[in-house]
C-alpha positions as CSV (number, residue, x, y, z in Angstrom):
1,X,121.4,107.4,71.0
2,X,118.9,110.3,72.1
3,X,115.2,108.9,72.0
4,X,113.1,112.6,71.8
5,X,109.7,111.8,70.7
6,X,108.8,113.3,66.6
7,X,106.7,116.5,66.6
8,X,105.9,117.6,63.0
9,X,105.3,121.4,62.8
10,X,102.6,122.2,60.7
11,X,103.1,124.3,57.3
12,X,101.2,127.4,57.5
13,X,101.1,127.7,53.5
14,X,98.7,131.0,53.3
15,X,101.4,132.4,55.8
16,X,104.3,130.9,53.3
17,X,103.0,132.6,50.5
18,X,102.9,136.2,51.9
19,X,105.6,135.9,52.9
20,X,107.5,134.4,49.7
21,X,105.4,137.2,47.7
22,X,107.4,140.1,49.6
23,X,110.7,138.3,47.6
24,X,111.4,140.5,44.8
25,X,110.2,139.2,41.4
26,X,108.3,136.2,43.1
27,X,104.8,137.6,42.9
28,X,105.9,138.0,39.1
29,X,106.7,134.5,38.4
30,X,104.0,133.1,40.7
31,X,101.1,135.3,38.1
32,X,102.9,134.3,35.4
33,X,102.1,130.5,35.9
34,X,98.5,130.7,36.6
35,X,97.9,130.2,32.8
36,X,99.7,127.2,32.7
37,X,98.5,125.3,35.7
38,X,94.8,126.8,34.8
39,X,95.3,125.3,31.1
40,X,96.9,122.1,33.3
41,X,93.6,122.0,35.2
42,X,91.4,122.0,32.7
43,X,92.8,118.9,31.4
44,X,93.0,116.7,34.4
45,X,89.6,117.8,34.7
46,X,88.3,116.8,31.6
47,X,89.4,113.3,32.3
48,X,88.0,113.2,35.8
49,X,84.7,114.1,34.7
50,X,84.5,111.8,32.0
51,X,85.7,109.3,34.6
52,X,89.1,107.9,32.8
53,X,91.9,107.0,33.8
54,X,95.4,107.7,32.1
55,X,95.4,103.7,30.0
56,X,91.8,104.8,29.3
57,X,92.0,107.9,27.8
58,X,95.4,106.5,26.1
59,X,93.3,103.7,24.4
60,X,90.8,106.5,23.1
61,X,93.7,108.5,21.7
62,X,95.9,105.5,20.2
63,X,98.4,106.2,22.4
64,X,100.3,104.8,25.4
65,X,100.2,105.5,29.4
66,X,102.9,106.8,29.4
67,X,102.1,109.4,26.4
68,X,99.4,110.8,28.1
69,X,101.4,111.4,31.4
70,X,103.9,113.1,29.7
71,X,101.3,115.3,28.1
72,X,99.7,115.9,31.3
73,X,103.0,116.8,32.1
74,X,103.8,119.0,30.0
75,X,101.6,121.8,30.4
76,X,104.3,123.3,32.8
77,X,106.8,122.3,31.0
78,X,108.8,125.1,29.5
79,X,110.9,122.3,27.2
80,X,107.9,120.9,25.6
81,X,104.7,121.9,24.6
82,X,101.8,120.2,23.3
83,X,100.7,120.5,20.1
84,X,96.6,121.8,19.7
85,X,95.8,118.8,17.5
86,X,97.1,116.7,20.5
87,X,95.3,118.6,23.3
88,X,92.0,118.3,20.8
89,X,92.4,114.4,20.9
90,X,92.7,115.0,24.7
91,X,89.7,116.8,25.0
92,X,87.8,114.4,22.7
93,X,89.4,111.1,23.9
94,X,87.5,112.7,27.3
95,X,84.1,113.4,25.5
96,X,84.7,117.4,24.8
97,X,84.1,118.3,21.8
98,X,85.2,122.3,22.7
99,X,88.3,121.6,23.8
100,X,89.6,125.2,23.4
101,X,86.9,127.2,24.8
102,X,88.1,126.6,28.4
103,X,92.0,126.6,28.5
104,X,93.4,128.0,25.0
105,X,93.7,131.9,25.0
């Protein structure tokens, strides 16, 4: 067996991107997500600010866990999208009470 010492290479992402952004169509789908992970951002947040954690906000909501990861989850998902009276029990379950002013167009 060969013994050669590991030697990660670093990622240059910035110089990734550039260079996946000269791929035809990928600058395209790469815009076209910025509303979802925006919306996805707001969320996540929302709950960070208010200092929850995933059982907490669950709890405030009447839900499960495993509910609200799903939901968090599903912001970029193309197979299932939240309903707006679920988000608003998000937002409130996180102590917004306008829940649409920063991620619903």
């Amino acid at each position: 067996m060969h013994s050669e010492q590991f030697k990660p290479v670093r990622l240059d992402t910035k110089a990734e991107l550039a260079h996946a952004m000269q791929r035809p169509g990928f600058k395209a789908a790469w815009d076209g997500l910025e509303e979802e992970y925006a919306a996805l951002n707001e969320l996540l947040q929302a709950r960070k600010q208010a200092g929850l954690t995933q059982e907490e906000v669950a709890a405030r909501m009447g839900t499960t866990k495993s509910a609200v990861s799903r939901l968090e989850a599903s912001i970029r998902s193309e197979n299932h999208s939240p309903s707006f009276a679920t988000l608003r029990k998000y937002a409130h379950a996180c102590g917004k009470r306008r829940a649409c002013r920063n991620f619903c167009v």
